[in-house]
C-alpha positions in Angstrom: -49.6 -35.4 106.0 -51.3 -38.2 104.1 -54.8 -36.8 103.0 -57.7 -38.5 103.6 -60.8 -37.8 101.2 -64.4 -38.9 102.2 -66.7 -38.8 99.5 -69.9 -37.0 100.8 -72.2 -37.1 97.5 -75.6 -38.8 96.8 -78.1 -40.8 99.7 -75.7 -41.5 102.4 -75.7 -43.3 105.6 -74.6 -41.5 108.8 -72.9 -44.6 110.6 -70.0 -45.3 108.3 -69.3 -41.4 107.3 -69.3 -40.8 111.1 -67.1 -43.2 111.7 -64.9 -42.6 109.0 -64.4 -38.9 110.7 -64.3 -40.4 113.5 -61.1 -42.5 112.9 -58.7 -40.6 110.7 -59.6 -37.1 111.9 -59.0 -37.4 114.9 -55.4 -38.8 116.0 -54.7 -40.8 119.2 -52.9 -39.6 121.9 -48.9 -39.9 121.2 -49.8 -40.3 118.0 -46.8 -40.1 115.5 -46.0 -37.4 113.1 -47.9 -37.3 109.8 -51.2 -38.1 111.1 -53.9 -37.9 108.3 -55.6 -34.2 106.9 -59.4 -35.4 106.5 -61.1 -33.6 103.7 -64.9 -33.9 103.1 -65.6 -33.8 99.6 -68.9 -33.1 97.5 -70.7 -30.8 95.6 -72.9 -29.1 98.6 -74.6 -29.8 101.5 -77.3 -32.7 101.5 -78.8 -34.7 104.3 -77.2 -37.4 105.3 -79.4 -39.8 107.7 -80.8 -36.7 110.4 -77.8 -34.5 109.9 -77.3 -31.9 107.4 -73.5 -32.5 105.8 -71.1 -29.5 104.2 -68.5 -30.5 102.7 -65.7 -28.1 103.1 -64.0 -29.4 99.0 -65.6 -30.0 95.6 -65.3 -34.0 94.1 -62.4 -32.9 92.4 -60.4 -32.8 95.3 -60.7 -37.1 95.6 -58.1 -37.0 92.8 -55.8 -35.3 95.0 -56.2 -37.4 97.6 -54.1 -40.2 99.0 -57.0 -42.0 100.4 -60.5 -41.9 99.2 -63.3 -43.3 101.6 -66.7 -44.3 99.8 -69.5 -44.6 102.6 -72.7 -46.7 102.4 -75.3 -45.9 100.0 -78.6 -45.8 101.5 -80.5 -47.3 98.9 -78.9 -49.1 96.7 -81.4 -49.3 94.1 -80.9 -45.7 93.3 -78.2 -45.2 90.8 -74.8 -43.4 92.4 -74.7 -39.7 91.2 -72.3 -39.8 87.7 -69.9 -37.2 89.1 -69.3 -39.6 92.3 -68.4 -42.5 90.1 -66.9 -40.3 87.7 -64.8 -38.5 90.7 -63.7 -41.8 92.4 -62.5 -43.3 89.2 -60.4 -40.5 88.5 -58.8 -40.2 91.9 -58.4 -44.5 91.2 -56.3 -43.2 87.7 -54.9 -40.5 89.7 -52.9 -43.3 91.9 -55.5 -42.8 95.5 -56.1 -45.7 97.6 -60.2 -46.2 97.1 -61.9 -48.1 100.3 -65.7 -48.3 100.4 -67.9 -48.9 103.8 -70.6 -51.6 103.1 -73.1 -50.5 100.4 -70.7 -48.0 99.3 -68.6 -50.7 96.8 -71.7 -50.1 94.5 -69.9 -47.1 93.9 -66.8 -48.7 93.2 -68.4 -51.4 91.2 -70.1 -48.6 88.7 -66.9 -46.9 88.6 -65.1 -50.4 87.0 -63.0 -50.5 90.3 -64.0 -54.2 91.5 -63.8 -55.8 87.8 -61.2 -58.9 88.8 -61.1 -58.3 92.2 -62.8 -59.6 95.1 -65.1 -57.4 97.0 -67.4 -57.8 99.9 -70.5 -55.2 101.0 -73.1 -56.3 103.9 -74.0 -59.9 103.6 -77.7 -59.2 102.7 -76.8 -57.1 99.6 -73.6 -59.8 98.4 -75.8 -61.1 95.8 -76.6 -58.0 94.3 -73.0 -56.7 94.0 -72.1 -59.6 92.7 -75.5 -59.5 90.1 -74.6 -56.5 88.6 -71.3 -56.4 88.7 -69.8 -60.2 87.5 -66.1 -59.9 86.8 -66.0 -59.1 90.4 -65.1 -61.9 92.9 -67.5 -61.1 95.4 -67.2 -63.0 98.5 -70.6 -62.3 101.5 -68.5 -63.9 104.1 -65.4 -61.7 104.8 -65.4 -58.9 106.9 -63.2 -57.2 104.2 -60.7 -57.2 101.5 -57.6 -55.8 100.2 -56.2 -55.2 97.3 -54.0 -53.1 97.6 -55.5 -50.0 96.1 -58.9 -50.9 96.1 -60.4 -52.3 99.6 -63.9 -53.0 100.7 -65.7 -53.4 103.8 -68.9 -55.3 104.9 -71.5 -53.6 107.0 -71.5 -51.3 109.7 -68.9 -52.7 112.6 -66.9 -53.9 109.5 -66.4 -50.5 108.3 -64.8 -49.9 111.9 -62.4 -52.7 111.4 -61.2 -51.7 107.5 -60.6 -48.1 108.9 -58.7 -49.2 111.6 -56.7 -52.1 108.6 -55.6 -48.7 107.2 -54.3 -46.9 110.3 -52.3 -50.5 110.3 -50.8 -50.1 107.4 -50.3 -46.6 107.6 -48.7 -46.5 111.4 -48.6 -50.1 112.7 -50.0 -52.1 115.0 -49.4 -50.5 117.6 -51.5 -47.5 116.9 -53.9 -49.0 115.4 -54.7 -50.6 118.8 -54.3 -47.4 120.4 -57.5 -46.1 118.2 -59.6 -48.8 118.8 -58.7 -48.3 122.6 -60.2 -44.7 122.4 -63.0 -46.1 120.6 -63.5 -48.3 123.4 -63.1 -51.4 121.4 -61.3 -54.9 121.0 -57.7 -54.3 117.9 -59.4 -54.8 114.3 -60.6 -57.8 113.5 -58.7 -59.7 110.6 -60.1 -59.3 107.6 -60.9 -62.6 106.6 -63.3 -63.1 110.0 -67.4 -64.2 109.4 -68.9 -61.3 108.9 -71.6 -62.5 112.1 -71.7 -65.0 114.8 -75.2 -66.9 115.1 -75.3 -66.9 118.8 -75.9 -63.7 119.9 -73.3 -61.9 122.7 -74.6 -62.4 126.2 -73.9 -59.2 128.2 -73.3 -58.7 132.1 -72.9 -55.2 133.8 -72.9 -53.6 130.8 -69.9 -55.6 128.9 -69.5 -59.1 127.9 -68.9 -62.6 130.1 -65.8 -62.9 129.4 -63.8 -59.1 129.2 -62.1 -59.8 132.4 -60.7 -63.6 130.9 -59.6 -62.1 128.2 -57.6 -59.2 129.5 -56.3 -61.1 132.2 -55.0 -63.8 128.7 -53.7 -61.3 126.4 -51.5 -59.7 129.5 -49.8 -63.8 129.3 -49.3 -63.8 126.1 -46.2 -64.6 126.6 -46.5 -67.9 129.2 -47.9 -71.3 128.5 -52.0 -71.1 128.7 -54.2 -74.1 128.4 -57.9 -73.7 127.6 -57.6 -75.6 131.1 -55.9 -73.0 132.6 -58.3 -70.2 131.2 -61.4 -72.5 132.3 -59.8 -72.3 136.1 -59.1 -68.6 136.0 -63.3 -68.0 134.4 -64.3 -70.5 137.1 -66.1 -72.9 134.6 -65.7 -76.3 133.2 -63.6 -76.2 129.5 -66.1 -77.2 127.6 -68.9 -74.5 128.8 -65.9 -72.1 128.1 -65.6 -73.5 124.9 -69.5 -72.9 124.4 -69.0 -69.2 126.0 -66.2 -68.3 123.4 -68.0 -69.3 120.4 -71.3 -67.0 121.7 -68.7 -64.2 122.3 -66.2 -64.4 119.3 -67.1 -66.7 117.2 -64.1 -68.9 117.6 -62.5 -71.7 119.7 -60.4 -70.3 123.1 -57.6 -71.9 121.4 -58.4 -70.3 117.7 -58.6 -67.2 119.4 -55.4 -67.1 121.7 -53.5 -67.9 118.3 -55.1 -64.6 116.8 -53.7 -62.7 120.1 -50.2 -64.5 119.7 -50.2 -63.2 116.4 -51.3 -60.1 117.0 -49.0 -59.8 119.6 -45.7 -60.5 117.4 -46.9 -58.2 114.6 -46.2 -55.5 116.6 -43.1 -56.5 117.8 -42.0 -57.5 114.4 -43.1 -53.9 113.7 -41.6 -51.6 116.5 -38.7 -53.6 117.6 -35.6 -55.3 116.7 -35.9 -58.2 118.3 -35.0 -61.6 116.5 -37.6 -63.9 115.4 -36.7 -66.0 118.3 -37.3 -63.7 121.1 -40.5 -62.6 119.3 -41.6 -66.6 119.3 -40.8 -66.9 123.2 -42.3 -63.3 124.0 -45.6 -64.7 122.5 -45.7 -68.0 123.9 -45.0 -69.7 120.7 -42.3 -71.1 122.2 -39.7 -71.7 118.8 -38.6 -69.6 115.8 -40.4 -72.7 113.7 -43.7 -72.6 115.4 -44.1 -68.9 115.1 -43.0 -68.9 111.4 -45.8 -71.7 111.1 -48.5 -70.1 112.7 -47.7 -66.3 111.5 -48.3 -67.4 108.1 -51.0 -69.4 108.1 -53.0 -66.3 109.5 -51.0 -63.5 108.2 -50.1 -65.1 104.9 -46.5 -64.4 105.0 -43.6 -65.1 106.9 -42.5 -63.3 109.7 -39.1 -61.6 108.2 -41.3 -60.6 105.0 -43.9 -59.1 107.1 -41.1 -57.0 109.3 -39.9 -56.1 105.6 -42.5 -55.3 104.4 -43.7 -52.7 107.0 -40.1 -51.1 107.5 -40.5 -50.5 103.7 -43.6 -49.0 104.0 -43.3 -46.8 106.5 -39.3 -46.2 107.1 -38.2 -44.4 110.3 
């Protein structure tokens, strides 16, 4: 099983190591073989928030580790502790996947790690990153970024959505959705998502305005849908609908039906063989071009390189 190291060393926040746990310790139901072995490394216990922590490995196990996660720092004006920095820089050298949760890239950042890469942290501690660490791109908008080996996250919820990018990469789409649907939460945001929306989320019953729209959407995927047609079905005029989506996801109905579409044929690109076509008309993209079009303007890459690329990564 892929190993999964979280760093448990210096002033901690709760939030992100929790969730960190949460996420890659404990597997999904069907999940597939090879789920991850969580470690939690440092060199005793300490308090982390209200809870006392005991980590069940020494530092030197993050060098041995496939993935290390970095929490938040909870003060980041208090230096990390040498052997963290030292331990994470090793297990970088050693050939581990580093990923830090919000204030935690000032870890990476003393270790060297972000030096010509870009970075992201909460948006209220951007500048600072950036301050003291200048060779790195740091960018306060972003929810988070990869680089391949080295991956940061912005704060709280983004931590979420990085952890669940790596159960992506590691096990698809598909699973990936299946953890956020025991968390009790919409599939990952894409990375490159604001990192807030200004209007705050209006809530009724206990969820937001528009959960029942957007199931009801994401089951036609597949069909033709007009923001017209979405409007009819919320019982509202298109452009208060278009004033309701922005409150709740920060994007247009139209912006964010694209994201679903794409969404949508990732994971068929992923688990199936189907052509390229039949993925375009099972997301209502309606041709091979349109879907090439659209899948790389939000994924970056065309569709066959994407289905490549993940059957390479993780062969059957």
């Amino acid at each position: 099983m892929p190993t999964v190291a979280l760093a448990a060393a210096g002033h901690l926040l709760h939030f992100e190591l929790a969730v960190a746990h949460e996420i890659f310790g404990n597997p999904p139901p069907d999940a597939p073989q090879g789920w991850y072995d969580v470690l939690l490394c440092g060199p005793g216990p300490l308090r982390v928030g209200p809870f006392t922590v005991e980590p069940d490995h020494g530092l030197e196990h993050l060098a041995r580790a496939d993935t290390v996660i970095v929490p938040a720092c909870a003060d980041i004006d208090e230096a990390p502790p040498p052997e963290l920095v030292d331990a994470v820089r090793a297990a970088h050298e050693a050939g581990a996947r580093i990923a830090s949760l919000c204030t935690g890239a000032f870890v990476l950042g003393a270790a060297g790690l972000l030096d010509g890469r870009r970075a992201t942290t909460h948006w209220a501690h951007a500048a600072e990153l950036s301050a003291r660490h200048p060779l790195a791109e740091v960018d306060p908008d972003v929810l988070y970024t990869d680089n391949g080996s080295v991956l940061t996250a912005a704060g709280k919820a983004a931590a979420v959505d990085l952890c669940l990018h790596l159960v992506h990469l590691d096990h698809g789409a598909a699973v990936a959705n299946a953890v956020a649907r025991r968390l009790v939460m919409p599939p990952h945001r894409p990375g490159g998502q604001a990192q807030f929306v200004a209007t705050p989320v209006r809530t009724t019953g206990g969820d937001h305005q528009l959960a029942d729209l957007l199931a009801w959407a994401q089951q036609r995927l597949d069909r033709p849908l007009t923001v017209t047609d979405m409007a009819r079905r919320a019982g509202t005029s298109p452009r208060h609908l278009g004033r309701q989506f922005r409150a709740v996801t920060g994007r247009t109905p139209l912006q964010w039906l694209l994201t679903q579409r794409v969404r949508r044929a990732q994971e068929l690109l992923e688990a199936t063989d189907d052509t390229v076509e039949a993925v375009a008309v099972a997301t209502g993209m309606g041709t091979a071009t349109t879907l090439r079009r659209q899948f790389k303007r939000v994924v970056g890459v065309p569709p066959d390189t994407y289905r490549r690329a993940f059957r390479s990564a993780n062969p059957s």
